[in-house]
N, C-alpha and C positions, 0 to 999 in steps of 0.2 A: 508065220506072217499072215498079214488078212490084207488083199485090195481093199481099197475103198470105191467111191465113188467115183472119184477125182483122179482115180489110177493112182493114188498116193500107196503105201505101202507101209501098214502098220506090225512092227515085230513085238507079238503077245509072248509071255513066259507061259511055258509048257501048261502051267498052273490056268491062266487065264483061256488061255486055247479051249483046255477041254470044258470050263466052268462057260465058254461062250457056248459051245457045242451042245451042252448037254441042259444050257439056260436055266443056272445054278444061279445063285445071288451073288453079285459082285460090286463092291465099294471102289470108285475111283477115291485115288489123295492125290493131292499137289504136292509137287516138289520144292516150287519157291521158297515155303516152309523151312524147308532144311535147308537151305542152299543160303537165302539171305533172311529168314524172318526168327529165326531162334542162333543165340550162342553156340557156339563147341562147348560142353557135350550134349548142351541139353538139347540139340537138334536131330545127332542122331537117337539119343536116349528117346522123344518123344515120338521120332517118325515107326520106330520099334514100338511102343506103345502103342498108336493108331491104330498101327497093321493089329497088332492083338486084341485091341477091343473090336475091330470089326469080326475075328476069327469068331471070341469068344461069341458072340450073339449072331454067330452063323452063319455068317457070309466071307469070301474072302477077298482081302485087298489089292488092290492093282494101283499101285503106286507108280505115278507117271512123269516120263521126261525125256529129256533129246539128249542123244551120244553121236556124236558125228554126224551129227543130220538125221539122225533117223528116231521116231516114234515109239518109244518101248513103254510096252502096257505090262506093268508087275516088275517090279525092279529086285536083283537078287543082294545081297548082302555088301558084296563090293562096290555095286553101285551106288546103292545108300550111304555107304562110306565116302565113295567118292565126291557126291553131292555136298556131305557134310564138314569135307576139310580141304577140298579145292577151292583156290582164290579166285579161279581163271573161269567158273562157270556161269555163263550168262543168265540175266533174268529174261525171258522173253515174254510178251503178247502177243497176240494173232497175229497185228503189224509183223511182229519180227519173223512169222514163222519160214516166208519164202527164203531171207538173211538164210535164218539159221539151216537149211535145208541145203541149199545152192552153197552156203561156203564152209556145210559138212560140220556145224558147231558143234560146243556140250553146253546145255542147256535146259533151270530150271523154269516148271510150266509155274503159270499165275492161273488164278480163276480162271479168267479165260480162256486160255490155250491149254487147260486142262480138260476144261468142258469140252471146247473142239473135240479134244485127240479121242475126250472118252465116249463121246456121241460117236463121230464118225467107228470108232469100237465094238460097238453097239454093247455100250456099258449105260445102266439108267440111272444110277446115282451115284451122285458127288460130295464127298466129305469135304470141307475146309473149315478156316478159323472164322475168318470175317471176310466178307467181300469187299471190293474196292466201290467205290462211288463219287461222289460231286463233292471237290475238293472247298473247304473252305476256304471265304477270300475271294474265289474266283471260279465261278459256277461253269463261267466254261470250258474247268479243266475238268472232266467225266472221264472215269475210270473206261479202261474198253471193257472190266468186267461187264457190266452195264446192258451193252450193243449186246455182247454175246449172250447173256441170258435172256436179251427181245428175242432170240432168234434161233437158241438151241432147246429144244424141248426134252431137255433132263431133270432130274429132281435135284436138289442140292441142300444139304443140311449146311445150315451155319449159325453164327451169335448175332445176327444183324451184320452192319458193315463197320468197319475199323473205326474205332474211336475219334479216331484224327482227321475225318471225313464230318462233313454236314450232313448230319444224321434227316431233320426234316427234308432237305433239299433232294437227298436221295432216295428219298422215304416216295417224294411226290413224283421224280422220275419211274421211280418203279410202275407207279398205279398208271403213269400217263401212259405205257408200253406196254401194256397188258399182262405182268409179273404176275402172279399172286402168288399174297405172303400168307402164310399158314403157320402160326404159332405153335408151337412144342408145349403141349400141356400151361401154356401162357395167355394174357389178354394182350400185352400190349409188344411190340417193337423191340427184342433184345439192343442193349448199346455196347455191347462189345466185354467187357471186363464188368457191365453192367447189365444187372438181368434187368431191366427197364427203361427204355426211351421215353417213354411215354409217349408214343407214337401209336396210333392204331396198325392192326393185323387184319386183314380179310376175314380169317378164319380161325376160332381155335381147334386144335386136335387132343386126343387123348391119347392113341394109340398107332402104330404104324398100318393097321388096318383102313384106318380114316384117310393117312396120305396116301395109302395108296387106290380108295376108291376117286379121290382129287384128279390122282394122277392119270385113272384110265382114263374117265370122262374128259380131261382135257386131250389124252391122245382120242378118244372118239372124235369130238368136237374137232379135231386136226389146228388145232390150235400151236402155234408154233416160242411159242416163250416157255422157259423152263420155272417150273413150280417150287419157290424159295421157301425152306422148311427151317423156320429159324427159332432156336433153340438159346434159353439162357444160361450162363456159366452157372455151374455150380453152385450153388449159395453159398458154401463156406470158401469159398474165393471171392466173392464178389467185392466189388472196389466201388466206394457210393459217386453216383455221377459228379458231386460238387468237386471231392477231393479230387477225380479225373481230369474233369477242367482248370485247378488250379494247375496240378502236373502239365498237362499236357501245355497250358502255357507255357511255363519256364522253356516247356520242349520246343515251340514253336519259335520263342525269340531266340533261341540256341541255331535252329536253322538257317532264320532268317541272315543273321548276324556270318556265318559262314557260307552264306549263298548258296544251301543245299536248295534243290527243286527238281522237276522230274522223279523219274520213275525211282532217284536216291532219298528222296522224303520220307517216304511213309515209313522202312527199314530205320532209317536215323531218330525219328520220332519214336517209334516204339523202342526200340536201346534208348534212349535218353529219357521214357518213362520208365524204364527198367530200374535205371539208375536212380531217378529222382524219389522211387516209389521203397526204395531197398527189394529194390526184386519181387512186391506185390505184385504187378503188372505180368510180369513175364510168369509165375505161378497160375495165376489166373489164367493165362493164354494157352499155357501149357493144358491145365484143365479141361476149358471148353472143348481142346481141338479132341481129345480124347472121350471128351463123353459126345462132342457130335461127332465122331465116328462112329460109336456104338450108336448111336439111334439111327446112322445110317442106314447099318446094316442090320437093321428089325425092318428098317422100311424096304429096303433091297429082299429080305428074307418073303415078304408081302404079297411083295408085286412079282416073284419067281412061282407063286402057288397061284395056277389058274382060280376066275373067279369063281364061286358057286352059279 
């Protein structure tokens, strides 16, 4: 277990203890993933995948979430099991964290309360799928992923943000809050199941050496927003933006029509592109989360070797 700041009290597996101690390279995951963002099995099939492409390129994973209230950094095999066939596990964000702490829940982390658990950890990078962002429709529904990357200076690999998000609109939140996006061997804005928004990047990279000179100069500078390192799916997954938007239509009048909103959206939408696409979509997702894990942890492998 590790205090924190807050007197909070985080329970790391044996694994991550000594990889903190000995300031070995370490990939946070999210658990929402498994819990509500992939089917049985391919949830746990894919959270098993993750953890392995981080091992293979070096680093190892600390897959993150709440069991009775409490903070576990590295999750052992039962609990990934139990993430991936319990009905009863909550999705949380930051909002929820006091909830779920004070009435002792089980509970998977989103971007955000993954970042939290894994900063206050002293874990420096974050694997996910896609982040959350500025919903379409209605701009003033903003993901709390958002807030929490103003304000935690982690690094975080992902494909841009979910599909089903307003990609410009999230694009220009980022730059107003002082994000920077750093492309994965790309110019432009991954869209999710699309290696191209056509959005501009700050930066492009080539190498996990490049994120991680990004990275120190902003911990010098004490600059306090986490440096988004976004990466496109796979090319022989990718899914072309026009066919996405007709999909994701169907999917969006499918919502409307059953009055899904809130934090049950974006989970329904992607099952209903799943559906609509014969399982392209969820191929695809599976993909990206696995290959940005591995680029994670080259960038965790990076920033573990002091600089010259």
């Amino acid at each position: 277990m590790v205090p924190c700041r807050q007197n909070m009290v985080i329970k790391l597996s044996p694994e991550i203890s000594s990889a903190i101690r000995h300031g070995e390279a370490i990939v946070a995951l999210e658990s929402t993933v498994i819990a509500h963002g992939l089917p049985y099995p391919q949830n746990i099939e894919t959270a098993i995948k993750c953890e392995a492409a981080v091992r293979e390129n070096g680093a190892i994973p600390a897959t993150i979430a709440v069991f009775g209230g409490d903070f576990y950094v590295g999750l052992d095999q039962a609990q990934i099991e139990r993430l991936a066939t319990d009905s009863n596990i909550k999705k949380i964000s930051r909002r929820d964290l006091p909830v779920a702490v004070a009435n002792k829940l089980d509970c998977a982390t989103t971007v955000a309360t993954t970042a939290y658990i894994a900063y206050k950890a002293g874990i420096k990078v974050f694997s996910t799928g896609g982040i959350g962002g500025v919903h379409r429709g209605f701009e003033a529904d903003i993901s709390a992923d958002l807030p929490e990357l103003a304000q935690t200076p982690i690094t975080v690999v992902c494909s841009g943000a979910k599909i089903v998000l307003d990609l410009p609109r999230t694009r220009e939140w980022l730059e107003t809050y002082g994000i920077p996006i750093v492309g994965w061997q790309c110019d432009a804005l991954p869209a999710f199941y699309s290696r191209s928004s056509g959005l501009d990047i700050d930066q492009r990279v080539e190498n996990a050496g490049e994120v991680a000179d990004i990275v120190r100069a902003r911990d010098m500078l004490e600059l306090p927003a986490a440096v988004l390192v976004t990466a496109p799916v796979p090319a022989e997954f990718e899914i072309g933006i026009e066919d996405l938007e007709s999909i994701l239509a169907e999917a969006m009048s499918g919502a409307e029509r059953q009055g899904i909103k809130g934090k049950l959206i974006t989970p329904f939408l992607l099952s209903q592109m799943s559906q609509k696409s014969s399982g392209r979509t969820l191929a695809a997702n599976i993909a990206l989360l696995e290959n940005n894990a591995g680029i994670a942890a080259q960038i965790a492998v990076a920033l573990a070797v002091p600089p010259a």
